[in-house]
C-alpha positions in Angstrom: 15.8 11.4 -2.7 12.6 9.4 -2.8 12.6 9.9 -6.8 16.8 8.4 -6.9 18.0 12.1 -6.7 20.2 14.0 -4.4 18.9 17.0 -3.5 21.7 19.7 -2.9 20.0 22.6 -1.4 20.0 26.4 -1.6 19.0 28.3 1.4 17.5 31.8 0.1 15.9 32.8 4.0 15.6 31.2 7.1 12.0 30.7 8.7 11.0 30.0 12.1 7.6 28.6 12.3 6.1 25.9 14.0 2.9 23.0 12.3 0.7 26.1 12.2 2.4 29.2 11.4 5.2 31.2 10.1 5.9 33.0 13.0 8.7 35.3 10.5 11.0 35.0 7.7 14.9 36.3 8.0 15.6 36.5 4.2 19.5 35.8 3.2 21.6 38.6 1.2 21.4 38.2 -2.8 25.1 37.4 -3.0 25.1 34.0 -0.5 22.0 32.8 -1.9 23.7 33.4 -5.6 27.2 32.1 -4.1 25.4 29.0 -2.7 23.9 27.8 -6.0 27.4 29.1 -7.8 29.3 26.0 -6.1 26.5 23.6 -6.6 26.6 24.1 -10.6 30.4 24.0 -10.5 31.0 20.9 -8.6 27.7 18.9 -9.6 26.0 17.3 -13.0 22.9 18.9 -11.9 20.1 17.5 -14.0 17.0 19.5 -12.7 16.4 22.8 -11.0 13.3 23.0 -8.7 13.1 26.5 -7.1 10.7 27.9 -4.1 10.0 30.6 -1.8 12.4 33.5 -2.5 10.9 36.0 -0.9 12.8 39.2 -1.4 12.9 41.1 -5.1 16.4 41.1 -4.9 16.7 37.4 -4.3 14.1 37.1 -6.9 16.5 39.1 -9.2 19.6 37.3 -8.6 18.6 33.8 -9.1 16.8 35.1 -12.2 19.8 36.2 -13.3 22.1 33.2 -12.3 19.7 30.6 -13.3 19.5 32.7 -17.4 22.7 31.4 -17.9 22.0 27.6 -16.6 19.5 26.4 -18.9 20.6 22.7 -19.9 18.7 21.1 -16.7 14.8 21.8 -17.0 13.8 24.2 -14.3 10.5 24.1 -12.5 9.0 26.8 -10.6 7.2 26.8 -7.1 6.0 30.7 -7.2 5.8 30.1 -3.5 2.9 33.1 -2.4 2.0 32.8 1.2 2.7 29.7 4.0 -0.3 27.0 4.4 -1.5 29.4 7.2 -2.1 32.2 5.0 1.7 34.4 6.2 3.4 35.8 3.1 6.2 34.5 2.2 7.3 37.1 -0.3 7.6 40.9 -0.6 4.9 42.7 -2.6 7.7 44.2 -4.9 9.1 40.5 -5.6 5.9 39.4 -7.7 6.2 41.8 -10.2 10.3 40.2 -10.6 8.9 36.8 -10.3 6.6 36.9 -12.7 8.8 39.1 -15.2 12.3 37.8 -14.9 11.8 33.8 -13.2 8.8 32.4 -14.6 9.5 32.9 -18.6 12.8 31.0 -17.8 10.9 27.5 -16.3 9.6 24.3 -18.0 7.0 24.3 -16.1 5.7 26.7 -13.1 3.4 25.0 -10.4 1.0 27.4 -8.3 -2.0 26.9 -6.4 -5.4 28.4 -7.2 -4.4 31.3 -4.7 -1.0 31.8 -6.2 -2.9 31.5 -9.7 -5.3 34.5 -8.8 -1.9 36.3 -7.5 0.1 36.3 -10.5 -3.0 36.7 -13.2 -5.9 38.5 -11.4 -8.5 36.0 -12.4 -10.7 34.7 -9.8 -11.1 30.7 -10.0 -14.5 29.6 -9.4 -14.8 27.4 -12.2 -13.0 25.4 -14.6 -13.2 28.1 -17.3 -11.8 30.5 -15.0 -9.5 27.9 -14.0 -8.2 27.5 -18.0 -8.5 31.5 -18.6 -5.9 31.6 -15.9 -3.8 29.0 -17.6 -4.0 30.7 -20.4 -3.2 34.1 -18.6 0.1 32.4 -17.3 0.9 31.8 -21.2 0.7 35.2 -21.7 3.0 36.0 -18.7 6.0 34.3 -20.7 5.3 31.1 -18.5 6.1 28.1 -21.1 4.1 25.2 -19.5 1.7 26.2 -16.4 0.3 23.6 -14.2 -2.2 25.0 -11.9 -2.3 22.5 -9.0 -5.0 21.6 -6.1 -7.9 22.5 -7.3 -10.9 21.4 -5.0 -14.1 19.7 -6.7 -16.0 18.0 -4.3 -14.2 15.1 -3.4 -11.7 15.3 -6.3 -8.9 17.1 -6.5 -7.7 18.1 -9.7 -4.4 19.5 -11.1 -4.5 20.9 -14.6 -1.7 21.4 -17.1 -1.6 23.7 -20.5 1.3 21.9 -22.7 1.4 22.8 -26.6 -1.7 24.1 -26.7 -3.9 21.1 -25.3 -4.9 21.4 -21.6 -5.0 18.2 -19.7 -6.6 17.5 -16.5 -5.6 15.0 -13.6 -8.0 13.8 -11.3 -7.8 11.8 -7.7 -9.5 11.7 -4.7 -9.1 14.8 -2.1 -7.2 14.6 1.0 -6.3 16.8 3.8 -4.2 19.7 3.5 -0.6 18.7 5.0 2.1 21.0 5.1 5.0 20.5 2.3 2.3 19.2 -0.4 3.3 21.7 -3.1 7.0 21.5 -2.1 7.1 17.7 -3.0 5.0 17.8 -6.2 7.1 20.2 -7.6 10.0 18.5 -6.7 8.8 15.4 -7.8 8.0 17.2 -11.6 11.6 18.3 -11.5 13.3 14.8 -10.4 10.5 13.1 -13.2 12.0 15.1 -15.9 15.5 14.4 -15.1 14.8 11.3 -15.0 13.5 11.6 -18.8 9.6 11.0 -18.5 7.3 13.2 -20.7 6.1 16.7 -19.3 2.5 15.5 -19.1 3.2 11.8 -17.7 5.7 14.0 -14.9 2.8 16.2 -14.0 0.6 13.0 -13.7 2.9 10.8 -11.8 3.8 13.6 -9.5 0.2 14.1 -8.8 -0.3 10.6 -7.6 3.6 10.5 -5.7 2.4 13.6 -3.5 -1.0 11.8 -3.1 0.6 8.9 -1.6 2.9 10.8 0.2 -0.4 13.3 1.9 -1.9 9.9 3.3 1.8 8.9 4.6 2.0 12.6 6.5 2.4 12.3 10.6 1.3 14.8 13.2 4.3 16.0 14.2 2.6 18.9 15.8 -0.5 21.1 17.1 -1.3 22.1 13.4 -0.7 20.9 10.0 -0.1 17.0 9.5 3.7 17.0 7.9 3.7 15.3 4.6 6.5 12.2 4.4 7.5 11.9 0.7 10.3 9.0 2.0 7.3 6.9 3.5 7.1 5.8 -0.9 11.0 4.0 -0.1 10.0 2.6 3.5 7.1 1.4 1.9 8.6 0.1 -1.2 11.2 -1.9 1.2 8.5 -3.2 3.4 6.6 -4.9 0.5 9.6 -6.6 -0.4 10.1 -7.8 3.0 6.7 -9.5 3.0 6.8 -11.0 -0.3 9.7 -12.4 0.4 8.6 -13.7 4.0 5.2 -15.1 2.1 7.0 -16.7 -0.3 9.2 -18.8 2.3 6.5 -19.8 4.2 4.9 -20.9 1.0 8.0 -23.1 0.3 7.7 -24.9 3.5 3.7 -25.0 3.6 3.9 -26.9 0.1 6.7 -29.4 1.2 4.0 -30.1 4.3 1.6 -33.3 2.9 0.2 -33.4 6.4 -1.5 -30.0 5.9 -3.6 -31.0 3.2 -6.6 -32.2 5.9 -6.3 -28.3 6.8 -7.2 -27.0 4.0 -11.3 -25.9 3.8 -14.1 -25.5 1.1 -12.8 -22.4 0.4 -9.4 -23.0 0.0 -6.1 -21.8 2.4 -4.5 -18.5 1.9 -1.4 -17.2 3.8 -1.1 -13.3 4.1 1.3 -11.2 5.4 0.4 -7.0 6.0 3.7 -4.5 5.6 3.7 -2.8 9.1 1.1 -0.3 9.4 -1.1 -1.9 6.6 -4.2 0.1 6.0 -5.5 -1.1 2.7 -6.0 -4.4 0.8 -2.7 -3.2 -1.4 -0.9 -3.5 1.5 -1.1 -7.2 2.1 0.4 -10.2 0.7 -1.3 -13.2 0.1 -1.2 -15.8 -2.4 -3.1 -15.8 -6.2 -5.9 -17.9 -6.4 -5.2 -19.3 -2.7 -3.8 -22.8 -1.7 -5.2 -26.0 -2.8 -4.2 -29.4 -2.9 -2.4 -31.5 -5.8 -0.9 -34.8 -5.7 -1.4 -35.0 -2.0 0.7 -31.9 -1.4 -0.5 -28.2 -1.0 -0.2 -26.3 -3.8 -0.4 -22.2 -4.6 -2.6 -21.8 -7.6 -0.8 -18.5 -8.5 2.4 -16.5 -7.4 2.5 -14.4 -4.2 1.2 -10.4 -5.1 -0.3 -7.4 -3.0 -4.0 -7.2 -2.8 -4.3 -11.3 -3.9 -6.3 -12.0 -0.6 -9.3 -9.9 0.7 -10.9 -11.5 3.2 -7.6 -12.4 4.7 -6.0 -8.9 4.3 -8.9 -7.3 5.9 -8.0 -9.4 8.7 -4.9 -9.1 9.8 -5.3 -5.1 8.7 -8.2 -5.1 11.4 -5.8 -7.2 14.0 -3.0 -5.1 13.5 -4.9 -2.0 14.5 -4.8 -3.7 17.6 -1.7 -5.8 18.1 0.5 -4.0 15.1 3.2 -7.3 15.4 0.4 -9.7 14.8 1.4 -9.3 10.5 0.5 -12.7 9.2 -2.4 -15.1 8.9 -3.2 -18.2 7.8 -6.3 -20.2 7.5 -7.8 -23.2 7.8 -10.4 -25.9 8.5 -12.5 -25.6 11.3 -13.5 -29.1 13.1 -14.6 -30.0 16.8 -11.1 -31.9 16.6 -9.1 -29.2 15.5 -10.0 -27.1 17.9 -9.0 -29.1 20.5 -5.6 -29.8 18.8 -4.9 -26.0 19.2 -6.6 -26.1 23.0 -3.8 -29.0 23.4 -0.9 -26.9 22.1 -1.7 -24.0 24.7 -2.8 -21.7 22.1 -4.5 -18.8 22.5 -8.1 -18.5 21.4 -10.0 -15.8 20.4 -13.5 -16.2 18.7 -16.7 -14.4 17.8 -20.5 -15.9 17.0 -22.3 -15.0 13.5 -25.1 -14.9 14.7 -24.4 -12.0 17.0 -23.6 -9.8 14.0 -25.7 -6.8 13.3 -27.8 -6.4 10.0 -26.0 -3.4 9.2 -22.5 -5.5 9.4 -24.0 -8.5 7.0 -24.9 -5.9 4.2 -21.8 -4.2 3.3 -19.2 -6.4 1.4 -16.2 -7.0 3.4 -17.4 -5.6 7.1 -17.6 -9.3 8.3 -14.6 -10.2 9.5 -13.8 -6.9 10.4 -16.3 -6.8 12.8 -15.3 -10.5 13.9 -12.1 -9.5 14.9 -13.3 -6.5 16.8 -15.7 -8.9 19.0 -12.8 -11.4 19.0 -10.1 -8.7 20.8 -11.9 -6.3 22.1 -11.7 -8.3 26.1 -9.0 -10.7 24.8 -5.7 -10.3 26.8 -2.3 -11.0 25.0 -1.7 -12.1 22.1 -4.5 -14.5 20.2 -2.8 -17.2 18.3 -5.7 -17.7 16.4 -9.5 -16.3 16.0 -12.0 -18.8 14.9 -16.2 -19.1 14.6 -18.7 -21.8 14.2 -19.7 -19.9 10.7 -23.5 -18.8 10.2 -25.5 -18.6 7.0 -23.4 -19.0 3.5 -20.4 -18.6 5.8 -17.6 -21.9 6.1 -16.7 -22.0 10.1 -13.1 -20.9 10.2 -10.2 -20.8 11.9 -7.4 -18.5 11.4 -3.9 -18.6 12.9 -1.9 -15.4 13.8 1.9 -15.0 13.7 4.5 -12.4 13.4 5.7 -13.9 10.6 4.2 -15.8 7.6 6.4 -19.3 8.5 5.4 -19.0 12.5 1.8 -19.4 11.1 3.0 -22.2 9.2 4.7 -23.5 12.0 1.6 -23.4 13.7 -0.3 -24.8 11.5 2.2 -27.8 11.0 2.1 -28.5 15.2 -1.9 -28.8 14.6 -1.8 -31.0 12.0 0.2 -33.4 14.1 -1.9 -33.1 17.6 -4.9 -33.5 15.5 -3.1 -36.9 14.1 -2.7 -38.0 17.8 -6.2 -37.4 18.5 -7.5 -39.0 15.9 -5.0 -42.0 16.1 -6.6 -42.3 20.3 
């Protein structure tokens, strides 16, 4: 579904487990599971076939069989061994059918090391044992085997033998979630349909289930519960900030008054998607706000990861007031503080010169740090955090909202207390 697929299922046994363990398996008779799948074929265009855990030889058998005479759609293969907690999760007798009658049907067949060692008897330690496996899978009848999950120190790597070359795809490990080999090869399947190359699928379904891992909630006492959907909530979030940056930028450019806000460094409004956690997860504006013909002016278009300084921020912030999504900055002065002070907002602050060696010598800690001093006995809401800068550092203040155009609304109310003050 996340992929732009339905995904009509076939139930070949019912489970009852919890987060940690299969606590049993009730498999389904031959003939429903095979009666199931019938009526899909016959009422759907069905443009890929993903299967998984079978469990029982004759299951094994009689999708074999019903799946031989459905070969237009490619079919990929989940030889589905044993649960995340070790249980089985198919008879002894049903390997021998799997690997003899299934696999030499799929486009491509997906296990893990352990399911590897299972269907070819070669112990991985290594990445030559790794390829002899591959290679042992050829042998079995298997047409394109991917061997998935391998752990290298803090890379995980998937590995795929395709027309004789073997290709390799790398990323950074994560924690073991349960439904991680479910989703990648489901994702290889819905990539195919949708017409991508079978190494580009592999690749691209690597980094889908990636993204999906570090999107898994606990749901329960044991395994974190992977949340391949999170890539649409996600998707629909980003749009939803660019297009509330963008309308604040439309009004904070049609506000001439503003331009005495803007500091050294320039202005930058952000916005974080709810539950932000990395630079990519913020919006902010190219190459920041400056001034041009006595107006502000973006120097580039709005985009993810445009604003660092500002994105660490309000990701920092939201870990403790998650509505608190947008941020703007700008010029610190005696005289604007006071504007804001007049307008009943609510100041939070931190002093440079307070901040620990250890924070000053890692890129990017700074203002992390800052808003931690800033919130951590601050009560409510802060509309803004601010400091007196320090060393190489522009004093700053920066307004909080839940919205980019509240921050510009914000901004716009200090721009005209600071003109009364001024004008006394």
């Amino acid at each position: 579904m996340a992929l732009g697929f339905h995904p009509a299922c076939v139930i070949s046994a019912i489970t009852y487990q919890d987060t940690k363990n299969v606590k049993g398996v009730y498999p389904l008779p031959p003939l429903c599971v095979k009666s199931q799948a019938e009526a899909l074929f016959s009422d759907l265009k069905v443009v890929a076939v993903k299967v998984g855990m079978l469990w029982s030889k004759d299951n094994v058998e009689a999708v074999a069989e019903l799946l031989d005479k459905h070969r237009e759609a490619p079919l990929v293969v989940d030889p589905v061994v044993e649960a995340k907690g070790g249980e089985p999760l198919i008879e002894k007798e049903g390997i021998k059918v799997l690997t003899d009658k299934l696999l030499p049907l799929a486009t491509v067949v997906t296990p893990n090391v352990k399911e590897a060692e299972t269907l070819t008897g070669v112990k991985v330690r290594s990445e030559e044992d790794l390829k002899a496996a591959l290679e042992n899978l050829k042998e079995l009848g298997v047409k394109n085997p991917v061997i998935k999950g391998w752990r290298r120190g803090e890379k995980v790597i998937d590995l795929l033998l395709h027309e004789g070359n073997i290709y390799m795809f790398k990323r950074e490990a994560v924690e073991d979630v349960r439904g991680s080999g479910c989703t990648f090869s489901s994702a290889i399947a819905a990539l195919l349909a949708k017409g991508y190359p079978l190494p580009e699928a592999v690749e691209e379904a690597g980094w889908f289930t990636w993204r999906a891992i570090r999107s898994s909630e606990p749901v329960g006492l044991g395994f974190k519960v992977i949340e391949p959907l999170k890539e649409i909530e996600k998707a629909s979030a980003k749009l939803e900030a660019l297009y509330e940056v963008r309308k604040g930028l439309r009004v904070l450019e049609e506000s001439p008054e503003l331009v005495k806000l803007i500091p050294e460094v320039r202005m930058n409004l952000v916005v974080g998607i709810p539950g932000a956690k990395e630079i990519d997860d913020v919006c902010g504006v190219e190459g920041r706000v400056t001034e041009v013909a006595g107006k502000p002016r973006a120097a580039g278009c709005p985009s993810f990861g445009a604003s660092s300084h500002l994105a660490r921020l309000v990701i920092e912030v939201m870990k403790h007031k998650p509505h608190l999504r947008a941020a703007l900055n700008v010029k610190y002065s005696p005289e604007t503080l006071e504007a804001c002070r007049r307008l009943g907002f609510k100041l939070a602050c931190f002093d440079r010169r307070m901040e620990p060696e250890n924070v000053q010598s890692i890129e990017g800690r700074s203002l992390t740090w800052g808003v931690q001093e800033a919130l951590k006995n601050f009560e409510g809401d802060p509309d803004a955090i601010y400091d007196e800068g320090g060393v190489g550092k522009e004093p700053m203040i920066r307004l909080l909202g839940r919205s980019a155009l509240e921050v510009v609304k914000k901004a716009r109310k200090i721009a005209s207390e600071l003109e009364n003050i001024i004008s006394k």
